[in-house]
DSSP file (Angstrom, degrees, kcal/mol; ACC not computed):
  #  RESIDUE AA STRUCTURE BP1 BP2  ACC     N-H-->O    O-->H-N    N-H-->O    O-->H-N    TCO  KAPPA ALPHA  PHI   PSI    X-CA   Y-CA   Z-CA
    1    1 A X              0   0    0      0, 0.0     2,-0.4     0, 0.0    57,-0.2   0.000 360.0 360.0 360.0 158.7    1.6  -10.7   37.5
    2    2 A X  E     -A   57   0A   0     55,-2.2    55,-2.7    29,-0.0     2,-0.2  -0.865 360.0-115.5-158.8 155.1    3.8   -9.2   34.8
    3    3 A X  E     +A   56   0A   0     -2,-0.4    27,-1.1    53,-0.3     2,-0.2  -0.692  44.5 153.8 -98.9 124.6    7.5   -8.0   34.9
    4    4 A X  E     -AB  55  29A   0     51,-0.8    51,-1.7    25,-0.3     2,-0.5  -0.903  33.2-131.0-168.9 156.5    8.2   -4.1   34.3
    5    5 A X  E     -AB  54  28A   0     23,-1.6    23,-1.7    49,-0.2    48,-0.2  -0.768  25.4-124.0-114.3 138.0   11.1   -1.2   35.3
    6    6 A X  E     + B   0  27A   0     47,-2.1    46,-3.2    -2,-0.5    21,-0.2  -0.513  30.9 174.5 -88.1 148.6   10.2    1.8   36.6
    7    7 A X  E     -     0   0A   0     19,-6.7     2,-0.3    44,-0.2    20,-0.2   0.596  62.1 -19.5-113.9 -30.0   11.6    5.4   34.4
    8    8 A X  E     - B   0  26A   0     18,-2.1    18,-6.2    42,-0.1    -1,-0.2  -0.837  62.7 -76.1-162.3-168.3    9.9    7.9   36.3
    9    9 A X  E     - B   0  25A   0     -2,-0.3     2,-0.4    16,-0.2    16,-0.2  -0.260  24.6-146.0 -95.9-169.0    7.5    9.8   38.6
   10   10 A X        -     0   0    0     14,-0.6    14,-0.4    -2,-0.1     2,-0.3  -0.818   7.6-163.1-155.5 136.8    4.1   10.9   38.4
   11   11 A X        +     0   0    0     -2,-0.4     2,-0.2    12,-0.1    12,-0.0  -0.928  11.1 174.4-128.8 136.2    2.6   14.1   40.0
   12   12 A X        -     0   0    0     -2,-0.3     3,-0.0     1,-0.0    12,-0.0  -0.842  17.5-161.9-152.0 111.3   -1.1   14.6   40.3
   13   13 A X  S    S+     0   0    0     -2,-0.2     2,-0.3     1,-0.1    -1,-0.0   0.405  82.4  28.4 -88.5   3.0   -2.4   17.4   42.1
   14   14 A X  S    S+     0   0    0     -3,-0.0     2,-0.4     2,-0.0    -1,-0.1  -0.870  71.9 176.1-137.0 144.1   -5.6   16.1   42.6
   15   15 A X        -     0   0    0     -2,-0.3     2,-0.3    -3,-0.0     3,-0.1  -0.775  34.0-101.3-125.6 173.9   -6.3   12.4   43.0
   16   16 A X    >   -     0   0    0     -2,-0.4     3,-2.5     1,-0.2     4,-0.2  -0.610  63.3 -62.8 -90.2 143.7   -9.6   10.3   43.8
   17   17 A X  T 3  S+     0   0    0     -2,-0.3    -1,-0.2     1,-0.2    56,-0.2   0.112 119.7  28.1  10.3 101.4  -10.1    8.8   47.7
   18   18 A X  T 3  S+     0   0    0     -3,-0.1    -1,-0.2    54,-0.1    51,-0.2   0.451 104.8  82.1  99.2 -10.0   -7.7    6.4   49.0
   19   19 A X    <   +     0   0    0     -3,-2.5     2,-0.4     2,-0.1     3,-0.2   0.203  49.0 124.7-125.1  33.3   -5.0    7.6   47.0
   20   20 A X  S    S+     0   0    0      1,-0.2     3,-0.1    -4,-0.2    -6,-0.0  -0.745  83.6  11.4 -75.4 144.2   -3.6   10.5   48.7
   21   21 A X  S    S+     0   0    0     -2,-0.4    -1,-0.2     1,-0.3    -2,-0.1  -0.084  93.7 136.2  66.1  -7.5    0.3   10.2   49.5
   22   22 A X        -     0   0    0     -3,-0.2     2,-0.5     1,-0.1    -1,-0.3  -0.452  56.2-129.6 -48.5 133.2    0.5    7.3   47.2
   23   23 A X        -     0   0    0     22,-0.3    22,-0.6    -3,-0.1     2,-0.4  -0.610  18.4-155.1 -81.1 142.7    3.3    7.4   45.1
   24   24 A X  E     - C   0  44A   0     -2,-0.5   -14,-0.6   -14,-0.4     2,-0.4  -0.938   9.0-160.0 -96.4 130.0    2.8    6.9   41.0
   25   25 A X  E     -BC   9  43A   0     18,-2.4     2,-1.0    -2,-0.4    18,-1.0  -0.783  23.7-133.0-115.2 148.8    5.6    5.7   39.0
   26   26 A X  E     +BC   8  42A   0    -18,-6.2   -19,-6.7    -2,-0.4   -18,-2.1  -0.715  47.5 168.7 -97.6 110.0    5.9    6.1   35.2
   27   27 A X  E     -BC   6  41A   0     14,-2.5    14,-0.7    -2,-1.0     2,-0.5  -0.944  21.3-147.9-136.3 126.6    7.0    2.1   34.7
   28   28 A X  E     -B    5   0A   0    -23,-1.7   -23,-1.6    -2,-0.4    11,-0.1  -0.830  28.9 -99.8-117.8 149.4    7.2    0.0   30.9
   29   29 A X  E     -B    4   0A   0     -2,-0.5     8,-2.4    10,-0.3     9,-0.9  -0.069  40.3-171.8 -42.9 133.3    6.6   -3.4   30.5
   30   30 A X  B     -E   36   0B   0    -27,-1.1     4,-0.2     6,-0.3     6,-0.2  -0.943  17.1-134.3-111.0 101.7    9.5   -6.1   30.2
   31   31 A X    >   -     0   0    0      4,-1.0     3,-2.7    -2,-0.4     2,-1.8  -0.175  49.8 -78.2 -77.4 158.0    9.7   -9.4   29.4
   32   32 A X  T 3  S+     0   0    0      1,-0.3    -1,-0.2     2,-0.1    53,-0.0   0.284 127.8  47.7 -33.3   7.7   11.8  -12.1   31.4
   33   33 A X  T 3  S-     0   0    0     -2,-1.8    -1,-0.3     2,-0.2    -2,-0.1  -0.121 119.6 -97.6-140.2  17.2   15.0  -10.8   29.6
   34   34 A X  S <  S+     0   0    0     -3,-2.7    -2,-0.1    -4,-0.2   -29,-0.1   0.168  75.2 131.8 101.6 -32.5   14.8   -7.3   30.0
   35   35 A X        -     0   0    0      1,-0.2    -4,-1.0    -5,-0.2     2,-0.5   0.026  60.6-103.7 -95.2 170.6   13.4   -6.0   26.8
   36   36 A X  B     -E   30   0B   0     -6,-0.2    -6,-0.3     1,-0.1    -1,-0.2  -0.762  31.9-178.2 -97.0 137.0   10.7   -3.6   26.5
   37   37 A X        -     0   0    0     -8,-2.4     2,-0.4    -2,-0.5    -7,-0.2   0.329  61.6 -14.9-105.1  -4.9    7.0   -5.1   25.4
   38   38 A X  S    S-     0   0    0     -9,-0.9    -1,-0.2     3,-0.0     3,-0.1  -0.979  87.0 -42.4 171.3 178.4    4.9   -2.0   25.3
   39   39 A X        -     0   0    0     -2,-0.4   -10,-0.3   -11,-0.1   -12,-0.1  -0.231  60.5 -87.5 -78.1 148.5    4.4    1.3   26.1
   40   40 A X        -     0   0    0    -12,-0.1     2,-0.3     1,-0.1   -12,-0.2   0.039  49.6-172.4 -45.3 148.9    5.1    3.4   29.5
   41   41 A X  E     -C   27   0A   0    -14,-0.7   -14,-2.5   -16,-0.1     2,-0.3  -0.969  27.1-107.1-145.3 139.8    2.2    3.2   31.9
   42   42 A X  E     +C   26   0A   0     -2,-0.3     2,-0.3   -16,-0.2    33,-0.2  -0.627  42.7 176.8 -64.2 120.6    1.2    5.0   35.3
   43   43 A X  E     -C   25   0A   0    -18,-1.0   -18,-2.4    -2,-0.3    34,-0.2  -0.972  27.1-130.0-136.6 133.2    1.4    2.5   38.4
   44   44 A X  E     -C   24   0A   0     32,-2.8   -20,-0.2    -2,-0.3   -19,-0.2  -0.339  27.0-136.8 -56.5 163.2    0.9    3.0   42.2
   45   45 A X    >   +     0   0    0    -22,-0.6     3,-0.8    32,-0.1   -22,-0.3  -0.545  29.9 171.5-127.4 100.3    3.6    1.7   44.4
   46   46 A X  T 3  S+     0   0    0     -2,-0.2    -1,-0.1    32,-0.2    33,-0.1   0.681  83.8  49.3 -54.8 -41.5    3.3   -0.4   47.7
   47   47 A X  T 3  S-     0   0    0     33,-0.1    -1,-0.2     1,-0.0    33,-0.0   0.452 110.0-104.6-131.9  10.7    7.0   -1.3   48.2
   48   48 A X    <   -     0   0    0     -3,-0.8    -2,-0.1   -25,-0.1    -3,-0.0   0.706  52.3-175.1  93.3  -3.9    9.1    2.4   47.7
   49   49 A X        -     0   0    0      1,-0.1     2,-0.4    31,-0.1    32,-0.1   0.626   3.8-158.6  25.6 159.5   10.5    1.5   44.0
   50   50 A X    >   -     0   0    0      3,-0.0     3,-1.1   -41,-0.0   -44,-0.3  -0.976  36.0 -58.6-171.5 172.0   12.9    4.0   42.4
   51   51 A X  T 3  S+     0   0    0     -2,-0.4     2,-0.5     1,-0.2   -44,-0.2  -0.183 115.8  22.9 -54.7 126.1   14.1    5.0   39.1
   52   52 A X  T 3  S+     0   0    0    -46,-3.2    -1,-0.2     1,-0.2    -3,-0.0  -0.440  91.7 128.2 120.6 -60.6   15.9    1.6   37.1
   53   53 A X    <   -     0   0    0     -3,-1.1   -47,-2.1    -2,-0.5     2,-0.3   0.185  55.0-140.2 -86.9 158.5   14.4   -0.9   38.8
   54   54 A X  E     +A    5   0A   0     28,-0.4    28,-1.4   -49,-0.2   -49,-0.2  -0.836  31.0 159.3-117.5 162.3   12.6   -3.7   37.9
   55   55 A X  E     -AD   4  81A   0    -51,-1.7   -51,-0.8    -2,-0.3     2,-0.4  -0.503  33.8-113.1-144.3-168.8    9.6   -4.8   39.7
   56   56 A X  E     -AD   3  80A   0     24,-1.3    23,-0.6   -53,-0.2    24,-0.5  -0.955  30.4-166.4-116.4 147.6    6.3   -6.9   39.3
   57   57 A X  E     -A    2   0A   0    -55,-2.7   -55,-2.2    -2,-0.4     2,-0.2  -0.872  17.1-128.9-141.1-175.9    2.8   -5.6   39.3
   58   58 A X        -     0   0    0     19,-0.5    19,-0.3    -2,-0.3     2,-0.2  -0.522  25.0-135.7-133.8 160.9   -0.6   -6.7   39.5
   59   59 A X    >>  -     0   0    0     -2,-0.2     4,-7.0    17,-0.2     3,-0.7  -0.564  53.8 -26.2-122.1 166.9   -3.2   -5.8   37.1
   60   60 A X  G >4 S+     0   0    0     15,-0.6     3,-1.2    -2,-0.2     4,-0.5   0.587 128.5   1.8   4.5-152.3   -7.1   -4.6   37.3
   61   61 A X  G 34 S+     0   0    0      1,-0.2    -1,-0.2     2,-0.2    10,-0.2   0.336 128.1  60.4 -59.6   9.3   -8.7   -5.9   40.7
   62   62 A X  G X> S+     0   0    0     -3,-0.7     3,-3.5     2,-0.1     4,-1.2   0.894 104.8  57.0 -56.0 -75.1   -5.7   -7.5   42.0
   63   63 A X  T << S+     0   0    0     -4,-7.0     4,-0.3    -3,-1.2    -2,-0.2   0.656 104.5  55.7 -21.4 -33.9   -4.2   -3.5   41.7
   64   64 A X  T 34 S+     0   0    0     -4,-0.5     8,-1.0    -5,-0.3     7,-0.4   0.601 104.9  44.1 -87.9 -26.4   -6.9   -2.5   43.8
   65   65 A X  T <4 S+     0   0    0     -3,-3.5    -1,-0.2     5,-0.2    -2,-0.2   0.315  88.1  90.0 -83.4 -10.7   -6.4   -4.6   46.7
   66   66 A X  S  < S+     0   0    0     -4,-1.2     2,-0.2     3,-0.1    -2,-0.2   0.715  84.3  63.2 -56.4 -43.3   -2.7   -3.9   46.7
   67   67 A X  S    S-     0   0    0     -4,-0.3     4,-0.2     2,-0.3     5,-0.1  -0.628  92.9-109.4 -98.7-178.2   -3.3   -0.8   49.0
   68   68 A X  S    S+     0   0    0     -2,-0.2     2,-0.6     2,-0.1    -1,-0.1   0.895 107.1  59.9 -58.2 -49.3   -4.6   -0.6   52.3
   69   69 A X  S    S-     0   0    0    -51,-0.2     3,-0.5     1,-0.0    -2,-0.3  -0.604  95.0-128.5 -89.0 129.6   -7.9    1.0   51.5
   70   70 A X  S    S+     0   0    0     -2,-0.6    -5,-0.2     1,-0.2    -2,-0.1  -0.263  73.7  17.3 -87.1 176.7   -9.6   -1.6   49.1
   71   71 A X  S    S+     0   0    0     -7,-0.4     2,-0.5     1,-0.2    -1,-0.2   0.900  71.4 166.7  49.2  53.9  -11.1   -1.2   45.8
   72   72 A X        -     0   0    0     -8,-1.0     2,-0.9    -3,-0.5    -1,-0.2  -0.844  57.3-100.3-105.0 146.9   -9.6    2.6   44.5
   73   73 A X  S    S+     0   0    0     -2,-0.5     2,-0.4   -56,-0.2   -57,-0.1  -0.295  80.1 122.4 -44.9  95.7  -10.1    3.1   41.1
   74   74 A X        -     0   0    0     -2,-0.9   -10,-0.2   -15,-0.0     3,-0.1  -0.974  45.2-156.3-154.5 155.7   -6.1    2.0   39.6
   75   75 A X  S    S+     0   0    0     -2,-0.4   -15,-0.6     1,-0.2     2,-0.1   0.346  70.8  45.8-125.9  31.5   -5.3   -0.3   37.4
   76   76 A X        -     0   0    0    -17,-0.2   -32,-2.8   -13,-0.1    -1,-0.2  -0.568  54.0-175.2-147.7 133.8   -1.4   -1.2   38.2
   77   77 A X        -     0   0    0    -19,-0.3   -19,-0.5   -34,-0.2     2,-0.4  -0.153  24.5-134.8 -87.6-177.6    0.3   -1.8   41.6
   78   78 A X        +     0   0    0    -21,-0.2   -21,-0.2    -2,-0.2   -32,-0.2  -0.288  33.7 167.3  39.3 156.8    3.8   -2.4   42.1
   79   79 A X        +     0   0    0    -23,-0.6     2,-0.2     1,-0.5   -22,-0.1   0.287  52.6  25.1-138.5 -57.5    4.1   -5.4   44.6
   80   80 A X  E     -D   56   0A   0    -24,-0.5   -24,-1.3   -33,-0.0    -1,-0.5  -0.719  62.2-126.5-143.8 150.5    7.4   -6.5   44.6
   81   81 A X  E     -D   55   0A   0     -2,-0.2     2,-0.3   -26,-0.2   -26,-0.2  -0.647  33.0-137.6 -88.2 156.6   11.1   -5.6   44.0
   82   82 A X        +     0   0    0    -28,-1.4   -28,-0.4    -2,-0.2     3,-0.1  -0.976  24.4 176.7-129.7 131.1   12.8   -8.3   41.3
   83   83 A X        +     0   0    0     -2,-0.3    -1,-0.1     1,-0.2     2,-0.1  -0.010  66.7   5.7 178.0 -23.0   16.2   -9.0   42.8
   84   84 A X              0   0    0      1,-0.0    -1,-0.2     0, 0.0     0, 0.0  -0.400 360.0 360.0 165.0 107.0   16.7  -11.6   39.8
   85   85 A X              0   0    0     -3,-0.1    -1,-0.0    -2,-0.1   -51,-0.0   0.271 360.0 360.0 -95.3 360.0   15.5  -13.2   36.5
């Protein structure tokens, strides 16, 4: 699990199986003190996330079990809201 704050949306008019009406959020990595560690990446989100906020994800085939239907091709979930470092 890794620390990161979501900047934006994603729109993608056509997506694979298992991810219609998931949302994607445009979210870059953070270390335990806020700063940024690397560059913006596309992430699914499980728990309703919004613009600011900083969250947790899951990586590779953790990501994939994160929704309901298992094993769709993404390679970071959202999990969690972070409430406090």
């Amino acid at each position: 699990m890794y620390l990161g704050r979501v900047v934006g949306t994603c729109v993608a008019t056509q997506r694979s199986p298992g991810l219609e009406g998931i949302r994607l959020l445009v979210v870059e990595p953070v270390d335990n003190a806020g700063r940024v560690t690397g560059a913006p990446f596309v992430a699914v989100d499980t728990v309703s996330a919004g613009p600011g906020e900083m969250v947790f994800l899951v990586g590779a085939r953790e990501a994939s079990l994160a929704l309901e239907q298992p094993f769709v091709p993404v390679d970071a979930a959202i999990v969690g809201l972070v409430d406090e470092v």
